[in-house]
N, C-alpha and C positions, 0 to 999 in steps of 0.2 A: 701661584699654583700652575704645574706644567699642564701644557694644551692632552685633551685627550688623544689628540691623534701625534702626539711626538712616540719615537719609537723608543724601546727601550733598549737598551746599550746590548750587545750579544755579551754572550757569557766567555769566560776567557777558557783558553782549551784547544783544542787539534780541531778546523776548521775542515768542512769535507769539500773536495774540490769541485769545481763546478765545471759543467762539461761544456766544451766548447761549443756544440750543436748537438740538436734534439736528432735521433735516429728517423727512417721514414714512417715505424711503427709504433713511436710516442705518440709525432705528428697526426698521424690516422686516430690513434686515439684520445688525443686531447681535443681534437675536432667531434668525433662524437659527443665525448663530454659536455662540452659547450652547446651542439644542438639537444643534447639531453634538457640540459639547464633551460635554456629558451622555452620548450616543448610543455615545462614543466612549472614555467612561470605564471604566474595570474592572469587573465585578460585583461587588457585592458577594458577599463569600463566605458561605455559609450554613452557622449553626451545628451540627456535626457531632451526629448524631443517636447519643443515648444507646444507644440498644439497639443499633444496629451499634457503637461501639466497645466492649463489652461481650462479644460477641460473636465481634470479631477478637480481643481480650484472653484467651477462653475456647480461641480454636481454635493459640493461640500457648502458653498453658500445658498445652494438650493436646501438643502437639510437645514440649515442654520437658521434660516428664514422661518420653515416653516416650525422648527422646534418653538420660537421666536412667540409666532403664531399660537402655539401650543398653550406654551407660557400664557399667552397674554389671557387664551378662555378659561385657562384654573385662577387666574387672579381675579376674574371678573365672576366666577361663580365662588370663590370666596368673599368677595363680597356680598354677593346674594347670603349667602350664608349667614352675616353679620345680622342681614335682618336691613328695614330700613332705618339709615341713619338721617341726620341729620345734613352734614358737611361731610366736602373729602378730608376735611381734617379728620374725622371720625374711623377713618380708615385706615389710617397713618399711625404705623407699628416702630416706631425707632430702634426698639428692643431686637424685634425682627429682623428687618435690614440690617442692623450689625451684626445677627449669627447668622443670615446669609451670604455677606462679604468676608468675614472672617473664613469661611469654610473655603470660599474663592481662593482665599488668599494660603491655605493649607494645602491646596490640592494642587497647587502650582509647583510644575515643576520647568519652568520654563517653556520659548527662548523667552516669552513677552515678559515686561517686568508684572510686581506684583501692582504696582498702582495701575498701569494699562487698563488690567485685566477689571480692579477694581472699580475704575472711570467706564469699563462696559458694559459692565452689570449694575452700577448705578445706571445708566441712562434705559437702559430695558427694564430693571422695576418702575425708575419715574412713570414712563412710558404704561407702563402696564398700572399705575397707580392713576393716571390723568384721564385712564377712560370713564371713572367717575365722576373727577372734574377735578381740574388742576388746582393742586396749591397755592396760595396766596403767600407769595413769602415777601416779605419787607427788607430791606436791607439799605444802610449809608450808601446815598446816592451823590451825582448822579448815573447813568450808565456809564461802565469801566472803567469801576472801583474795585479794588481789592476785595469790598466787599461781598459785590457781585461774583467775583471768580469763585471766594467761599461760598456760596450761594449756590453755583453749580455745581461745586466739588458734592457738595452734602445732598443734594435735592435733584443732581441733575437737571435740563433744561428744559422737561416738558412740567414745567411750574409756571404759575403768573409770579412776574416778578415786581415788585412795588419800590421804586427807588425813591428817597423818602429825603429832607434836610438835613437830620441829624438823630445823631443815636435814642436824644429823647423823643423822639418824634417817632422812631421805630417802635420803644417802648408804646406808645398811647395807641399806635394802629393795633398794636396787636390785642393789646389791653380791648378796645373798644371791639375788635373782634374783626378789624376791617381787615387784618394780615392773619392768617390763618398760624402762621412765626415769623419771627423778626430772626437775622442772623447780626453779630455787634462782634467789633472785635475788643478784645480783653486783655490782652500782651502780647509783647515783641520781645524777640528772645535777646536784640540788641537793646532797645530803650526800656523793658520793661512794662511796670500797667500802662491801659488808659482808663485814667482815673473817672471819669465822667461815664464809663459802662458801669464799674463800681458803683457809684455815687445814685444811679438811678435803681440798683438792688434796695437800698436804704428805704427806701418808700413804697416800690413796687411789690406786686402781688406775683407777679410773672414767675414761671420755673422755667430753670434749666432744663432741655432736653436733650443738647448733645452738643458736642464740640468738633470743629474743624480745624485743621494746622497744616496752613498754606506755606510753601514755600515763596518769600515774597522779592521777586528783580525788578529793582529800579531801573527807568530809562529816562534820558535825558531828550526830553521831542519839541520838535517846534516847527514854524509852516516850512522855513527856507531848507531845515536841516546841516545849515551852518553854522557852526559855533563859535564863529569871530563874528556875529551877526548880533550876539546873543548878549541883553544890555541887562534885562532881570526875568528872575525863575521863579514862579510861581507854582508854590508844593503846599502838602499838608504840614505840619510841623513835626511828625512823626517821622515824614519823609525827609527832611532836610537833616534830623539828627542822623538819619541811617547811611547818610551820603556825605557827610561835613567833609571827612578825608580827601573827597574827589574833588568836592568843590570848591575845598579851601586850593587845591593845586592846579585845578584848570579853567576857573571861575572864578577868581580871586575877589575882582573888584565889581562882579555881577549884583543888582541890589535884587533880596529874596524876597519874598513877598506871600505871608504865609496866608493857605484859605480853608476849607472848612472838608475839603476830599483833592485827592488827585485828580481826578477827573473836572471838577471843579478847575484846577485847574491847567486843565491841559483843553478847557473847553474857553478859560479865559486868552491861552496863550494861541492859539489857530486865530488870534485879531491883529494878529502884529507879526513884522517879523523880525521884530528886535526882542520878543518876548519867547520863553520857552517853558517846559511843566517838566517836573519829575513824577513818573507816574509810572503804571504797567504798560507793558506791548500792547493791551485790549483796549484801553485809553486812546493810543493814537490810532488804531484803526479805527475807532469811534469817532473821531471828532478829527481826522484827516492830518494827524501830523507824520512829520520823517522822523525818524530816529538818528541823531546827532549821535550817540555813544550808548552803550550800556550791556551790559548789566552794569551798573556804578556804584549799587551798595559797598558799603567799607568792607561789611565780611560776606563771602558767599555763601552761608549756612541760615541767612537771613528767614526769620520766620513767623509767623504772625498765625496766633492763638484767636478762636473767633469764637463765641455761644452760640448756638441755636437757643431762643427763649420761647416758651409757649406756655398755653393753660395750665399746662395740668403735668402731674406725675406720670413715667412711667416704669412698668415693670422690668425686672433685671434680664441684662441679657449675658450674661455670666462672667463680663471683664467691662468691670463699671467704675466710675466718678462717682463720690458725694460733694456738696460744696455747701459749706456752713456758712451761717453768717451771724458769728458771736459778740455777743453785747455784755463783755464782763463785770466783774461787779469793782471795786475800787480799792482797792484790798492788797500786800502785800500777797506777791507769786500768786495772784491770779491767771495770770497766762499759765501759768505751769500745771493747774490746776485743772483748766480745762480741757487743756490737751493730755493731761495722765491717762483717761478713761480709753481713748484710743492708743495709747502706748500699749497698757499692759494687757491688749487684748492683741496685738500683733495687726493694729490696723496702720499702713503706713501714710502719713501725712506728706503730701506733696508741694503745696505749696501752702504759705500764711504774705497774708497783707495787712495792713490797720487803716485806717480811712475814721477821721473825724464822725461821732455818732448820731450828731445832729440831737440828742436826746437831754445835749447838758454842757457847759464848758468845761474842755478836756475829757470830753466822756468820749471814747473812743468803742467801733466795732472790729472784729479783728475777721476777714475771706477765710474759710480754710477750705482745701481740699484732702479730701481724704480717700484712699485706695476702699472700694467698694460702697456697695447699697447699700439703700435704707432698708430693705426691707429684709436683710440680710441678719439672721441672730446677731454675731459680733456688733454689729454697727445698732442696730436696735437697743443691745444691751448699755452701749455707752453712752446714746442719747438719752437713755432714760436716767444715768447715771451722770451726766451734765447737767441736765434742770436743777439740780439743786446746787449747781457749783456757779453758774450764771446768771448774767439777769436777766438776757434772753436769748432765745436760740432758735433762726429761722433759717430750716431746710431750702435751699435755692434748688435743689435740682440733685436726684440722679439718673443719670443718662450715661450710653457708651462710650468706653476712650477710643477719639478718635484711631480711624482706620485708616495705614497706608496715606 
């Protein structure tokens, strides 16, 4: 493709001749012309003076503040309003916060992204939720864990946080009432389930109340931050599948040594400096390592699916989750069977799992997810049209699809 600025060929024809020199009365007027043109050009615009925008910056966080302020005595006289409750869990609207971040996330029209903006307006509902008294949230410990960053993505930081052994362990605190919700995480968009969040729905009373979906960057940390230093790596095993490619080629002969959280082991590896952890950036701030290399995951689209679990049901917030947990009967096209009622009512099924049912040998339960509420005619109408096609059928939860 020719440049746009190549000229195009003159046309063939009696060419006009071109005069040797301009008279003194061109001259005089080609000179006005040109002061015309100057005269008539735009100003330059002058560069904006530090101290006023400084200034308008101060008298804009000054509003900001006190809108802030504002905020915070309508959230606290809607609580009045509730009446007295019991706990701040009592207080705690999920339904809510997701058609007030959704709206955020509508009315954007930049420069900030849409999670920024999200990540702000979570930390001032937190904020304005904690003057009751902070949340109890449970979460796979110990500090700067994956799990904890879902933690604050969903709940912001003005929560009490409970880092906890293990995911069953989350399950009982909350159960027992000592975590007001547990957050657990549920799949990897690279490994897939973790089957052991699964496995404690099977028994558990607990409901889903909402879900998170963290973008998850592996880092390679240790005390010296040398990587010829470095004799074995100590990850979770979720984290070692997400990283193989890195570390089959620059870690070959490093022995792995799998533990029960990142952090875990990024808290085992600051004892050595032949030792090092695969874990988040939040980790080695935590526990004082350098960063050796990373991001290191194989794909950079890396992502990790988390529950929030809590007591109880809640109401729809108009772009929702269900999550069944089906116990079919034994039967030719039984799977086909239970999933029909949601077909032909245009409900769409998002994901299915099966997981041994504990109820029999080879009795299996089948996860479903499925596009909208419970409490929603369509979704009503099918569950009542499942009971008779299963052997059993326990609602986990519905809650908002994750935001941003």
């Amino acid at each position: 493709m020719a440049s746009k600025d190549t000229k195009k060929p003159a046309k063939p024809g009696k060419q006009k001749p071109v005069a040797a020199s301009k008279s003194a009365t061109d001259k005089k007027a080609a000179g006005k012309s040109k002061a015309a043109k100057v005269e008539d050009a735009a100003p330059i615009a002058a560069a904006p003076d530090l101290a006023t925008l400084r200034e308008r910056i101060d008298g804009i966080d000054l509003h900001i503040q006190q809108l802030i302020g504002e905020r915070a005595q309508f959230a606290n006289q809607v609580g009045k309003a509730k009446g007295k409750l019991a706990a701040a869990v009592d207080y705690y609207r999920p339904e809510r916060e997701a058609q007030v971040l959704r709206r955020v996330v509508d009315r954007n029209d930049g420069p900030l992204h849409d999670e920024v903006l999200v990540r702000l307006f979570r930390e001032i509902m937190s904020a304005c939720l904690a003057q009751q008294e902070p949340l109890k949230i449970g979460f796979l410990g110990p500090e700067g864990t994956h799990s904890q960053q879902a933690v604050f993505k969903h709940f912001g930081h003005s929560i009490h946080g409970l880092p906890l052994a293990s995911i069953e362990e989350v399950f009982q605190e909350v159960e027992a009432g000592n975590a007001d919700f547990g957050v657990v995480p549920v799949e990897n968009s690279t490994q897939g389930t973790i089957q052991s969040t699964l496995d404690m729905f099977l028994t558990s009373k607990l409901k889903i109340s909402g879900e998170v979906e963290l973008r998850v960057h592996q880092h390679l940390l240790s005390r010296s931050g040398r990587i010829e230093d470095i004799e074995r790596v100590y990850s979770h095993p979720q984290s070692f599948a997400q990283c193989k490619a890195w570390l089959r080629e620059y870690l070959p002969k490093a022995e792995k040594i799998a533990v029960s959280s990142n952090a875990e082991a990024a808290r085992r590896a600051r004892n050595a400096d032949d030792a090092a952890a695969i874990a988040g950036a939040s980790a080695g701030n935590v526990y004082g390592l350098r960063t050796v290399a990373g991001p290191i995951e194989d794909r950079p689209d890396n992502t990790t699916r988390f529950l929030v679990i809590g007591r109880e049901l809640f109401t729809p917030s108009g772009n929702d989750r269900t999550s069944l947990l089906i116990f079919i009967k034994d039967e030719p096209g039984a799977l086909y069977n239970v999933l029909s009622p949601f077909a032909k009512r245009g409900l769409s099924m998002n994901r299915i799992e099966s997981r041994p049912g504990h109820t029999g040998r080879w009795q299996y339960a089948f996860f479903v997810d499925i596009g909208g509420h419970v409490q929603e005619p369509a979704m009503r109408e099918a569950l009542d049209e499942l009971q008779d096609l299963a052997h059993e059928v326990k609602v986990l939860g519905s809650y908002p699809v994750a935001i941003a």
